[in-house]
FIRO-713280 format. One record per residue (C-alpha): y, z, x. Coordinates in nm, 4 decimals. Layout:
<pts>
Y	Z	X
...
</pts>
This chain:
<pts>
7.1142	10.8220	13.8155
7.1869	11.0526	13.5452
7.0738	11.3311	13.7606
7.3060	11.2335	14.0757
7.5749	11.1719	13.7993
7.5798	11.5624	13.7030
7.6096	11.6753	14.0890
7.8975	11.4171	14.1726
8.2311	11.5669	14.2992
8.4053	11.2795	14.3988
8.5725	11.1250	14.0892
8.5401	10.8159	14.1747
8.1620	10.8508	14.2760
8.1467	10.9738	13.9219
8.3234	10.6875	13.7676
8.0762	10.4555	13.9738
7.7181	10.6205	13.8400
7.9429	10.6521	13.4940
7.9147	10.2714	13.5556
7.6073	10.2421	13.6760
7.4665	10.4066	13.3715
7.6456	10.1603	13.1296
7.4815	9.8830	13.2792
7.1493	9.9400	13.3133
7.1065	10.0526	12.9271
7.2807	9.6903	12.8056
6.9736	9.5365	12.7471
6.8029	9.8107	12.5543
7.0228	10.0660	12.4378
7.3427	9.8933	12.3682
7.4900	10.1716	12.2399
7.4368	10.4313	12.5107
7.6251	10.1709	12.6890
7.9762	10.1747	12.4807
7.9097	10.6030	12.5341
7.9284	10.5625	12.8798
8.1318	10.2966	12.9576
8.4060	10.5008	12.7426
8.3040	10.8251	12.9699
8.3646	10.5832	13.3004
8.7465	10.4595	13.1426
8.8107	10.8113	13.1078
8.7312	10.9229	13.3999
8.8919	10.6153	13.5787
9.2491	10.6853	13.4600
9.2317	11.0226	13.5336
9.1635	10.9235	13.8700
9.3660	10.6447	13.8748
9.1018	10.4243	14.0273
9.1406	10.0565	13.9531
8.8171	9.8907	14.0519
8.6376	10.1859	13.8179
8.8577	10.0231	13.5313
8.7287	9.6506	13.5647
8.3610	9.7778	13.5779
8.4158	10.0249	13.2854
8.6444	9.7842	13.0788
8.3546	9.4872	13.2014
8.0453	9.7537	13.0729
8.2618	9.8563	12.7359
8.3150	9.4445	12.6616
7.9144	9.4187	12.7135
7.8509	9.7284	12.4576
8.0823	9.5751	12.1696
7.9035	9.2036	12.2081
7.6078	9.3973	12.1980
7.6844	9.6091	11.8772
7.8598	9.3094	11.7097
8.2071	9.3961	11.7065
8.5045	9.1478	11.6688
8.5110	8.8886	11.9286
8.9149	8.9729	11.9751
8.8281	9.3360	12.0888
8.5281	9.2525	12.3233
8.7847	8.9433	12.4791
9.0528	9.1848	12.5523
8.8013	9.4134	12.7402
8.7822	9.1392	12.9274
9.0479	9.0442	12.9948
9.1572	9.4202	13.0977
8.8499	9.3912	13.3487
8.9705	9.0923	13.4982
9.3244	9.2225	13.5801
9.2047	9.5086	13.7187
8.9402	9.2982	13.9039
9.2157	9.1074	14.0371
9.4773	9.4474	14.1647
9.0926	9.5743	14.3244
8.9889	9.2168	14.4965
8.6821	9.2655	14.3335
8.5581	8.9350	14.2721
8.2397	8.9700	14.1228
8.3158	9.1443	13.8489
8.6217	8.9351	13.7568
8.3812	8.6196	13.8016
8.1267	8.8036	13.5552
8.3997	8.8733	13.3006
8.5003	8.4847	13.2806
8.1003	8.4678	13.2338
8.0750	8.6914	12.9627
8.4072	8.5535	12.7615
8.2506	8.1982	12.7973
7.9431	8.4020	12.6019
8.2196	8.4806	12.3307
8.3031	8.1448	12.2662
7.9598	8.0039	12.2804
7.8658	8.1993	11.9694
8.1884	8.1016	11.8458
8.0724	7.7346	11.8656
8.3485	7.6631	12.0767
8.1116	7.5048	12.3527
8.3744	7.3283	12.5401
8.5678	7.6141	12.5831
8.2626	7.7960	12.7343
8.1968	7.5603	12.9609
8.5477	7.5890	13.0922
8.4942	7.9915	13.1622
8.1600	7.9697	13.2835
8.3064	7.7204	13.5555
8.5750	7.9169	13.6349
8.3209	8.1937	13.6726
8.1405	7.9529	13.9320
8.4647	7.8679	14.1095
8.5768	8.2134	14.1920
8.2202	8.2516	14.3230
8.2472	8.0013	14.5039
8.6076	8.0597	14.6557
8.5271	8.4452	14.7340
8.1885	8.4772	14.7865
7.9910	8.3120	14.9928
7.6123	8.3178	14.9938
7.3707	8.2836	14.6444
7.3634	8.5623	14.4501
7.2234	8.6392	14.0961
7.5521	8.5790	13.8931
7.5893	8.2296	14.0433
7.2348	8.1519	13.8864
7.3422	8.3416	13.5468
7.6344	8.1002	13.5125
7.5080	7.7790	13.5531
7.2221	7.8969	13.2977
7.5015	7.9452	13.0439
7.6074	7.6305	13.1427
7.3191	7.4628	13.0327
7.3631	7.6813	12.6982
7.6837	7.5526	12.6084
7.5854	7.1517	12.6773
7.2248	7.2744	12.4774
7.4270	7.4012	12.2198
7.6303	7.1344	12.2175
7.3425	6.8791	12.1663
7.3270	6.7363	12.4966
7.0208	6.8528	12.5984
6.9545	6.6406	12.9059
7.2610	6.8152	13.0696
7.1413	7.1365	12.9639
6.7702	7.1185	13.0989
6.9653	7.0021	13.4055
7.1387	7.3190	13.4527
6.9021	7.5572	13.3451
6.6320	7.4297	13.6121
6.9088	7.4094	13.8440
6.9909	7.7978	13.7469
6.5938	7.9170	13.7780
6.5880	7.6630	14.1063
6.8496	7.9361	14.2365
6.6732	8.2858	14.1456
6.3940	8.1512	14.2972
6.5107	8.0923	14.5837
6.6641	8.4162	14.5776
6.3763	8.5609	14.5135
6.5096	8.6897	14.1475
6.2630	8.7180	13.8422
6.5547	8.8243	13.5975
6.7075	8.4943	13.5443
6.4358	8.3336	13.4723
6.3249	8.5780	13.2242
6.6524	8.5404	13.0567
6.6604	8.1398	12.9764
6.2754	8.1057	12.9261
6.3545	8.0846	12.5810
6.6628	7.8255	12.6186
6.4695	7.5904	12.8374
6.1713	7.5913	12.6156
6.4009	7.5236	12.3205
6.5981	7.2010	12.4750
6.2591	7.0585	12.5796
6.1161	7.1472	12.2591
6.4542	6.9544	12.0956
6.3799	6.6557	12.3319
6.0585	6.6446	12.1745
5.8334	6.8168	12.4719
5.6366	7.0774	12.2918
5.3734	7.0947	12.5461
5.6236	7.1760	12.8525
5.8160	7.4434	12.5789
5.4419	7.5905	12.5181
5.3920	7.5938	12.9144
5.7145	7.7708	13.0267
5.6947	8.0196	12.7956
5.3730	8.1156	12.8344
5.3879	8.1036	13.2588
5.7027	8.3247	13.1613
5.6595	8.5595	12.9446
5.4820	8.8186	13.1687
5.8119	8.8312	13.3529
6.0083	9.0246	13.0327
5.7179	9.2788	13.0572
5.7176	9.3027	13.4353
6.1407	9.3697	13.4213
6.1044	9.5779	13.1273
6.3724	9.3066	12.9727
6.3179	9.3699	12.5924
6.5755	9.1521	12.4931
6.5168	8.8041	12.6514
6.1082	8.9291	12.5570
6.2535	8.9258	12.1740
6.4350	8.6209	12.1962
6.1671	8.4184	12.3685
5.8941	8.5393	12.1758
6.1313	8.3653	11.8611
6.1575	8.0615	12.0516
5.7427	8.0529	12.0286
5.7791	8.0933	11.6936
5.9880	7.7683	11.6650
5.7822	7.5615	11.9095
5.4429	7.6855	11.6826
5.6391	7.5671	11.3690
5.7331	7.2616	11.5367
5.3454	7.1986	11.5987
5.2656	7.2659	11.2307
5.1041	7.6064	11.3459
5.3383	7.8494	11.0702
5.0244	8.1362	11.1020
5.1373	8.1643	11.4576
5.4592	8.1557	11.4226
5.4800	8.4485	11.1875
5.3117	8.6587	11.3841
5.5269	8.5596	11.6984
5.8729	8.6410	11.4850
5.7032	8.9483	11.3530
5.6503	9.0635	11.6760
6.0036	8.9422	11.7768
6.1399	9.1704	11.4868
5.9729	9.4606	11.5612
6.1218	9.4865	11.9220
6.4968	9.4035	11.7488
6.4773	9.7189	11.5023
6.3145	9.9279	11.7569
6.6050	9.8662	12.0045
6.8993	9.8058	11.7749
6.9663	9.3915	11.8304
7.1350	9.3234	11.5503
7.1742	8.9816	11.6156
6.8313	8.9195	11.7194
6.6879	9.1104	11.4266
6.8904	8.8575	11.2149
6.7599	8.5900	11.4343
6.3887	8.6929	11.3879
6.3954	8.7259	10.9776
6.5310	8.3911	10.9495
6.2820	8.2286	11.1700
5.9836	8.4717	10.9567
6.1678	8.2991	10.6603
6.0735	7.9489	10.7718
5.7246	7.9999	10.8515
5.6563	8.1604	10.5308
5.8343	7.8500	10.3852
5.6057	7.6137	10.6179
5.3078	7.8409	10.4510
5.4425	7.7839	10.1352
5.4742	8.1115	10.0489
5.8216	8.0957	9.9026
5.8719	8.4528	9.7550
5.8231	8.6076	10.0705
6.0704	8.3412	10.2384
6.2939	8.4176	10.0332
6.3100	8.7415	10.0794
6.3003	8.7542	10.4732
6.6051	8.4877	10.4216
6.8641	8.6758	10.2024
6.7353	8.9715	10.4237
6.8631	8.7769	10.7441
7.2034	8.7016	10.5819
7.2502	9.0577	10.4921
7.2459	9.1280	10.8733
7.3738	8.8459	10.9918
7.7384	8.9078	10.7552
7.6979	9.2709	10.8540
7.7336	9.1704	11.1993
7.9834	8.8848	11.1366
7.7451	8.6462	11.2577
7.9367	8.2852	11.0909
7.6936	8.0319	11.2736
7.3941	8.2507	11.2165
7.5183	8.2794	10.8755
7.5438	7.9069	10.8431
7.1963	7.8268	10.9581
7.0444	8.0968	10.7119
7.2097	7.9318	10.3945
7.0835	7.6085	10.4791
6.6969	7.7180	10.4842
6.7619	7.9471	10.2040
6.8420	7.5808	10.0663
6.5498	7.4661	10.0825
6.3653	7.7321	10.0011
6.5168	7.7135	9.6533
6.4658	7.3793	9.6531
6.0834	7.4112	9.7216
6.1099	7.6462	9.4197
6.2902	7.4189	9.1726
6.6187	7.6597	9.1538
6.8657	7.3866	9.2013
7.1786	7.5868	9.1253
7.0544	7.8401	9.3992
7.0125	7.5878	9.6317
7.3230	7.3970	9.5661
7.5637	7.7716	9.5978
7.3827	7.8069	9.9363
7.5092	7.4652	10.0329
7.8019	7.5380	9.9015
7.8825	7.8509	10.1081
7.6808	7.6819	10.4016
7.9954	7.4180	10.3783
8.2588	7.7088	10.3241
8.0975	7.8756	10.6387
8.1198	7.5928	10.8290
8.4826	7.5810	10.7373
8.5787	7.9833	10.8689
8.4089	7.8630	11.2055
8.6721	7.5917	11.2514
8.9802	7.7970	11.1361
8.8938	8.0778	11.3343
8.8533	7.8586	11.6573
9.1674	7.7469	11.5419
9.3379	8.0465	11.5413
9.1819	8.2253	11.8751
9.4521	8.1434	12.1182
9.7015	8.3427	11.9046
9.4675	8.6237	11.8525
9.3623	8.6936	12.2403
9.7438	8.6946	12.2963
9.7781	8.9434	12.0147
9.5041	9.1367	12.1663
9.6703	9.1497	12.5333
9.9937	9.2425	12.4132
9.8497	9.5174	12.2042
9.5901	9.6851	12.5296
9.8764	9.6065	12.7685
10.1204	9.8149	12.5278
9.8380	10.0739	12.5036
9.7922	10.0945	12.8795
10.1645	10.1422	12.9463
10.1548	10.4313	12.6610
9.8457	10.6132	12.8128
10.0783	10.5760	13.1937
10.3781	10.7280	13.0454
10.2259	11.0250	12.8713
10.0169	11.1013	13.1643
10.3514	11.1017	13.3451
10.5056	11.3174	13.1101
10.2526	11.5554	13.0507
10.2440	11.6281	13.4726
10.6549	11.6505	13.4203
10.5699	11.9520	13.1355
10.3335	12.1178	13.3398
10.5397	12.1297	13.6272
10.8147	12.2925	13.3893
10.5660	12.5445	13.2735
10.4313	12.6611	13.5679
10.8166	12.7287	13.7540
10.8946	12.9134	13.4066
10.5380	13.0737	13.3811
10.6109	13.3800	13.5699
10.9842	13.4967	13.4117
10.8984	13.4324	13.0483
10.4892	13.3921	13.0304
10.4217	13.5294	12.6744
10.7057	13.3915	12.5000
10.5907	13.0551	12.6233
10.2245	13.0830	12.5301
10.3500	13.1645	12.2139
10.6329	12.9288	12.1729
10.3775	12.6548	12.3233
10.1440	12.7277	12.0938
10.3814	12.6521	11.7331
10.4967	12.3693	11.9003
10.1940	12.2523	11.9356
10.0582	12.3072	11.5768
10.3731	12.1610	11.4700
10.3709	11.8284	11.6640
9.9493	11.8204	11.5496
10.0648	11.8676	11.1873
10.3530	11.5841	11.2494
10.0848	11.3469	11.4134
9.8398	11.3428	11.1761
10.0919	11.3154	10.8748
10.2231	11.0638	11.0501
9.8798	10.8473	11.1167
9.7419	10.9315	10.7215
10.0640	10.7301	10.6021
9.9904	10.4529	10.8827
9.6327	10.4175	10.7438
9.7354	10.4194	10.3640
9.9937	10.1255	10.4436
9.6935	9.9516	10.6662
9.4532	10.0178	10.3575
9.7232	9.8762	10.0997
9.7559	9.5574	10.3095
9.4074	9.5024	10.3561
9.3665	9.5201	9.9624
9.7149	9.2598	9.9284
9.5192	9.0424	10.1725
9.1543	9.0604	10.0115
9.3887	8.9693	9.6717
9.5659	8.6624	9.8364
9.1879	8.5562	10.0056
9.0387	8.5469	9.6196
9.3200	8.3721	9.4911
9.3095	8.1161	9.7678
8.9167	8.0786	9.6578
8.9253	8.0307	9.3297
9.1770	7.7581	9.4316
8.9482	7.5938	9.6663
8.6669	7.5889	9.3730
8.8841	7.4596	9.1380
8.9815	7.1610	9.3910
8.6878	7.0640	9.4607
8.5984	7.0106	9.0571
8.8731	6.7783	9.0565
8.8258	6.5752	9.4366
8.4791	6.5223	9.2506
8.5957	6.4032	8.9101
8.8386	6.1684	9.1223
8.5764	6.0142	9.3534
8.4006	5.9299	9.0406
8.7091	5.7686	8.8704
8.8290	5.6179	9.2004
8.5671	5.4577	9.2975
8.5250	5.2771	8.9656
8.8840	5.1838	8.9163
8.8745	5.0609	9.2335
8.6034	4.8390	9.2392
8.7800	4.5785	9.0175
9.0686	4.5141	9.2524
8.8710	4.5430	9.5463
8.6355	4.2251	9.4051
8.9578	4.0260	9.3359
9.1103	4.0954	9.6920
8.7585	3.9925	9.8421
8.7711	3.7361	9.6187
9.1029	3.5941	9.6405
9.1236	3.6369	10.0133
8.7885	3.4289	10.0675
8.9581	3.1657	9.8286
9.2563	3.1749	10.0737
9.0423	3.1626	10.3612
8.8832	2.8096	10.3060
9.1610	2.6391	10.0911
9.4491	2.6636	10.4127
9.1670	2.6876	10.7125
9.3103	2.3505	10.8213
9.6418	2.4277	10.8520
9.6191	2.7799	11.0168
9.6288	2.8297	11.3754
9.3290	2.9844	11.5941
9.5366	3.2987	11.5833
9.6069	3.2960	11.2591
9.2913	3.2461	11.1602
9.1338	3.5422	11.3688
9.4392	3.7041	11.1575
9.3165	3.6367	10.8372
8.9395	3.7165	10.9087
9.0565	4.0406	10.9485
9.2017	4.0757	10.6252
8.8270	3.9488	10.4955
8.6125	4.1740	10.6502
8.8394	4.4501	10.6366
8.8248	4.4410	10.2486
8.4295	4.3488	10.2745
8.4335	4.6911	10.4209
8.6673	4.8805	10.1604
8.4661	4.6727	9.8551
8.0714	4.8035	9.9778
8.1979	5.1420	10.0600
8.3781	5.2007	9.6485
8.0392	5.0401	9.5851
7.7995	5.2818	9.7136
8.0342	5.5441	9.6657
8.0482	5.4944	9.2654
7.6501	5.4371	9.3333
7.6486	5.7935	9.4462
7.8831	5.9097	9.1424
7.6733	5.7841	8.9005
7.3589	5.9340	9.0390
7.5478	6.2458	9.0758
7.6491	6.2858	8.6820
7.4514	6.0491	8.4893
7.1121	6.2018	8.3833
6.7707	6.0844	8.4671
6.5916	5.8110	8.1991
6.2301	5.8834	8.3006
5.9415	5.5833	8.1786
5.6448	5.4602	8.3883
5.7731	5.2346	8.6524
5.5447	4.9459	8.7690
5.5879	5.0191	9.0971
5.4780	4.6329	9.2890
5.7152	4.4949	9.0088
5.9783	4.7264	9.1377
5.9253	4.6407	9.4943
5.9130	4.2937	9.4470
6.2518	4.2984	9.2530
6.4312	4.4973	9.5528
6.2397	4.2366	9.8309
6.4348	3.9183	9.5842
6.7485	4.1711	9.5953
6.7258	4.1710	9.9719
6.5523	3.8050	10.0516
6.8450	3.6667	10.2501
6.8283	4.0065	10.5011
6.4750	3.9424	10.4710
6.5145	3.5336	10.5816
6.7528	3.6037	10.8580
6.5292	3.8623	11.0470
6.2007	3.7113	10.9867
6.1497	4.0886	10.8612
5.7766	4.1547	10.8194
5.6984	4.3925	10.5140
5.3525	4.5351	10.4612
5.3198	4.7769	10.1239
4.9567	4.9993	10.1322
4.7753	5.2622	9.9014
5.0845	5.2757	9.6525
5.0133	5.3418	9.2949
5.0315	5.1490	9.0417
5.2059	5.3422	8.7789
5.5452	5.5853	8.8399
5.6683	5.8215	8.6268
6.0354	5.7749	8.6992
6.3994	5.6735	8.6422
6.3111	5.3069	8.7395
6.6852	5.2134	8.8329
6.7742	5.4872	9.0814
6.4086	5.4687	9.2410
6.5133	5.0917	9.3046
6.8162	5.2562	9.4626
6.6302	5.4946	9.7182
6.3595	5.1695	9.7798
6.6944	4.9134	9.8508
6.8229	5.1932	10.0487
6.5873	5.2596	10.2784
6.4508	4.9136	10.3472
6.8209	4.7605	10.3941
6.8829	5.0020	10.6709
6.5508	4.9289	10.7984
6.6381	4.5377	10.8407
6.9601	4.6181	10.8987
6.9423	4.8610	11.2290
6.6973	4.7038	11.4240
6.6004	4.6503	11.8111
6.7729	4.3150	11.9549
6.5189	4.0513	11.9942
6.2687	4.2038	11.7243
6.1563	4.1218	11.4513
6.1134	4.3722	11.2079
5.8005	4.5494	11.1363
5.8308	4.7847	10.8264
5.5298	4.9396	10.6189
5.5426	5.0912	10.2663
5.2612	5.3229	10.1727
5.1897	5.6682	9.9751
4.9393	5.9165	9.9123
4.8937	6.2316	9.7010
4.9920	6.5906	9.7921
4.8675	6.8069	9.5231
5.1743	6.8319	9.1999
5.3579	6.5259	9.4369
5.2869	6.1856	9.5892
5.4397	6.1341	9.9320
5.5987	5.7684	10.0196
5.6892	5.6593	10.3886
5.8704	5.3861	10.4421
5.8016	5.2934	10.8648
5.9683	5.1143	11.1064
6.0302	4.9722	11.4599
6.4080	4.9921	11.4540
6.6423	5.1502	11.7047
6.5498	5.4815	11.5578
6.7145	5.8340	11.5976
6.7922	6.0686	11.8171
6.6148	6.4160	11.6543
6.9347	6.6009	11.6698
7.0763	6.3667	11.4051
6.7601	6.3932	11.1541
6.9042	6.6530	10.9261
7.3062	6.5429	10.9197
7.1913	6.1515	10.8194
7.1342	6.2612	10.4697
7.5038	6.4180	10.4306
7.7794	6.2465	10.2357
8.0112	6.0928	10.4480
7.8946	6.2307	10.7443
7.9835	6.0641	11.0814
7.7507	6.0938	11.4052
7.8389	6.0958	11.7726
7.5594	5.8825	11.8672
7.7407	5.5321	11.7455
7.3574	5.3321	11.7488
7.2792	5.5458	11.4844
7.5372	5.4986	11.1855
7.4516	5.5426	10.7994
7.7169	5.2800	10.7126
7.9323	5.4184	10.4776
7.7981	5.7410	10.5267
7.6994	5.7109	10.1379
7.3531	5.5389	10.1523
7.1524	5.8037	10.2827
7.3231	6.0675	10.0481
7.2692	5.8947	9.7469
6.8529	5.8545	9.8556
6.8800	6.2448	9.8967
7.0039	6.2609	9.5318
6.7635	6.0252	9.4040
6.4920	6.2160	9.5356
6.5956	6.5930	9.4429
6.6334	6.4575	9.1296
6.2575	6.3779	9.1009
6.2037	6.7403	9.1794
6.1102	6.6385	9.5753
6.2431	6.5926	9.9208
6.3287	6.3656	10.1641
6.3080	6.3774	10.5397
6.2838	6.1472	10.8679
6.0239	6.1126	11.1704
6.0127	5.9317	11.4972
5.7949	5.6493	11.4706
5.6576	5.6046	11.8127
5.7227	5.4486	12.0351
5.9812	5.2650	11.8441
6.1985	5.3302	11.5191
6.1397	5.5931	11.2414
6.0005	5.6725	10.9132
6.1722	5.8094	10.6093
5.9547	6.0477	10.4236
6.0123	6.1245	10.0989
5.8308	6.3128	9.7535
5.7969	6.2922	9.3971
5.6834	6.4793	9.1400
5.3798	6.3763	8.9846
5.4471	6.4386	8.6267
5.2796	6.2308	8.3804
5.1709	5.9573	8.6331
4.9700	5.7565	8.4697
4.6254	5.6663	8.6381
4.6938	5.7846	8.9985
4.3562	5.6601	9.0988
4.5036	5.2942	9.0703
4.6394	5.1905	9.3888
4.7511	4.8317	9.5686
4.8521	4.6853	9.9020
4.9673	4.3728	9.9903
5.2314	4.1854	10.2136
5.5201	4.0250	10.2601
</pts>
């Protein structure tokens, strides 16, 4: 191509192989195709040749993605393609644009809006071309992205295998190379490990076969996660080592990234937490340098726990910090995108009517030169050439002052940004100190309206109507509400800032106390507890440890299957410097998407079966826990409910050989 390239005459044959060229290097040399897709632009306004523009515009939007560039600058290529898609009927490559924007906003986290482009990608397909073709099977791939993404991955598996249903009957191997990784990753989220194992393996040939380096990269990370999923973390190093290699060999930023993060967690599944926590502050260096903010996001939360696994608390608590503060910039900026991509058109479509008028006035000048060329030809050359140097000297004078005023309100903006922080930190200081203080001023009140309410309830019940009464119950359980959530949210303020009073905690005793605490829950479920192989002796803060046990076997009781009685088991066993407890049940359970967010103050799921109450419960077990130097998780229980997993530190226990079981 290159070859016929350097013999074309035709300027817009030119343009085309210009094009041509762009393309085929997008998927591994990403750079080579920003060089040419600028040559193509060029060469298309010179020649005035409008379907040349959408393709070069479409190629030069593909080259920034692929570099990492602002998402405002690769959306206005675009959106340039697409108008001049539109002027040239050329269909395709204004469906492909809508495909690639939806890209834009997928790694923007803006998943509905992806879904919206990749359809209207699909529709103008569908309205302009007729038969199957390769893009129509790319589209509804990145369709199932976006609802994957999204955490629906039933719709997502739907649409991949509807996408790789397509290429094959097409006959095309490239699609399927490119969401091998995807599909294995929503059936490995849904909990099918084996079918994630088998479609990437019966896959992965294909990347070599097509010479596709990148989807080859990203799928052989996706092994890596599906090995660390089965507990194989030897594997899955050398599957993201491999996946590295090909990212710095080709330039994919974003992959590279990708890959060092995922080497981080199987050195931190090995245990080898130097080494993870290098490859994960390695992975945020290039993940900021390409403004990655969800990759960024994802990296400070297993740099979390790495610190955690190495007792560096305040490490571990900045990275969830900034992981929160991350999460933040991801919603403002989807907040603000509308008003940048109209920025962003106004400012090409000012550029494009700048580039028309000088090429209009620079064929005006020529014309006057050449009709005055042969009276006064030398005093023109020379008058030409100090006007020339003069309007040079102007420009750049001119563009060295633009830049110093750009430069001094970057710095003005970076000074308002740090002020604004420092504000935020300070704020949060004080929401915490008035949680604390609210929570326990409030509780008082709170008991009284419960109280006095109740009182009210059953002193007038006789002489209230039906409605009135319903009225009134309101008011009752209403406050019932506001009076357990101040409760377990000055539960979780005192954990949070009252320090630990270690002693050697009888551990039956303590369970016995909680089961008393909890013996009307208990009574009205027919629960069935069963406690085996715990130890006798704890060395703990005995009070929040009856905390984490109340906790967990309240929600238990509390959220399980209609029509069952519940079946819960309490046991431990020692893991080297820890002993691990599980507390199992056959409740509702929850869906896997869920397991890490559960533990977060406050936090709210979509899935309404699944609800942590006051959102406080489950935050203040996390506490608990850390506090005891350990960690807590949660695991299916199949086929029915889950089990919280939790460790402690086994400092001082005193004879861990002792252990009982009994039950309840």
């Amino acid at each position: 191509m290159l070859h016929a390239y350097e013999l074309a005459e035709d300027p817009q044959l030119e343009v085309d192989l210009l094009n041509g060229i762009a393309f085929a290097y997008r998927r591994t040399a990403p750079d080579s195709t920003l060089r040419y897709a600028n040559l193509a632009l060029e060469a298309a306004h010179a020649a005035d040749y409008n379907g040349g523009r959408a393709i070069a515009y479409k190629n030069r939007g593909i080259g920034l993605y692929k570099t990492g560039s602002a998402a405002d600058s690769i959306v206005a290529c675009y959106t340039l393609a697409i108008k001049y898609a539109e002027l040239s009927q050329d269909y395709y490559t204004q469906a492909a644009c809508y495909n690639n924007i939806g890209l834009i906003r997928l790694n923007n986290l803006a998943y509905n809006e992806a879904v919206q482009y990749f359809l209207n990608g699909v529709q103008t397909f569908d309205a302009f071309i007729e038969e199957e073709q390769f893009l129509k099977a790319l589209m509804l791939g990145n369709i199932g992205t976006a609802y994957h993404k999204d955490g629906d991955n039933k719709r997502g598996i739907r649409y991949y295998e509807e996408s790789l249903a397509m290429a094959e009957r097409i006959g095309d191997k490239v699609v399927p190379s490119i969401f091998v990784d995807e599909l294995a990753r929503a059936r490995m989220e849904e909990g099918d490990l084996a079918g994630a194992e088998r479609d990437i393996v019966a896959l992965m040939p294909l990347h070599d076969e097509l010479g596709d380096i990148e989807s080859k990269t990203e799928t052989l990370m996706t092994y890596a996660e599906v090995k660390m999923a089965q507990g194989e973390f030897g594997e899955a190093r050398k599957y993201a080592q491999m996946a590295l290699d090909l990212a710095d060999r080709h330039d994919f930023i974003r992959d590279g990234a990708q890959a060092l993060l995922r080497l981080a967690q199987a050195h931190l599944g090995l245990m080898q937490l130097d080494s993870a926590e290098w490859y994960g502050n390695k992975a945020f260096s290039q993940a900021q340098l390409g403004a990655y903010q969800e990759l960024s996001a994802e990296i400070t939360q297993v740099l979390a726990d790495i610190y955690v696994k190495q007792g560096d608390f305040q490490k571990a608590y900045e990275s969830e910090r900034f992981y929160n503060e991350l999460q933040a910039l991801n919603r403002n900026a989807s907040s603000q995108r509308i008003a940048d991509e109209l920025e962003a058109k106004y400012q090409n479509q000012k550029r494009e009517e700048e580039i028309v008028q000088l090429n209009e006035e620079k064929a005006a000048q020529q014309e006057r030169i050449y009709g005055l060329l042969g009276v006064v030809l030398v005093i023109l050359l020379v008058l030409a050439t100090l006007i020339y140097q003069s309007r040079q000297m102007q420009i750049a004078t001119e563009a060295l002052h633009a830049k110093n005023d750009a430069l001094q309100q970057a710095e003005e903006r970076l000074s308002e940004k740090n002020l604004e922080l420092e504000r935020y930190i300070e704020s949060n200081l004080q929401l915490e100190n008035f949680a604390h203080l609210a929570s326990h001023d409030l509780r008082e009140p709170m008991r009284n309206i419960v109280s006095f309410s109740q009182l009210l309830q059953r002193s007038i019940a006789d002489r209230l109507t039906s409605r009135e009464k319903e009225f009134l119950q309101f008011v009752v359980d209403g406050t019932e509400r506001i009076e357990g959530l101040v409760k377990d949210l000055l539960a979780y303020s005192l954990v949070s800032n009252t320090p630990l009073d270690k002693t050697q905690v009888d551990v039956e005793e303590l369970l016995t106390d909680v089961q008393q605490d909890l013996q009307q829950m208990i009574e009205e479920s027919s629960a069935h507890i069963e406690m085996s192989s715990l130890p006798v002796l704890l060395y703990a803060d005995r009070s929040r440890m009856y905390q984490l046990f109340q906790n967990l076997l309240s929600n238990a009781i509390r959220y399980r299957r209609p029509d069952t009685t519940p079946q819960i088991t309490i046991s431990a066993e020692e893991q080297g410097q820890h002993l691990l407890f599980k507390v199992a049940d056959n409740g509702i359970g929850i869906d896997p998407a869920y397991h890490q967010r559960i533990f977060m103050l406050f936090q709210s799921l979509q899935n309404k079966s699944v609800s942590n109450n006051s959102g406080i419960g489950l935050a203040t077990a996390k506490r608990v826990v850390e506090d005891h130097l350990g960690q807590i998780w949660v695991e299916n229980n199949a086929p029915y409910g889950s089990v919280f997993c939790f460790t402690i530190a086994c400092q001082q226990v005193a004879e861990p050989a002792r252990l009982f079981s009994s039950v309840i």
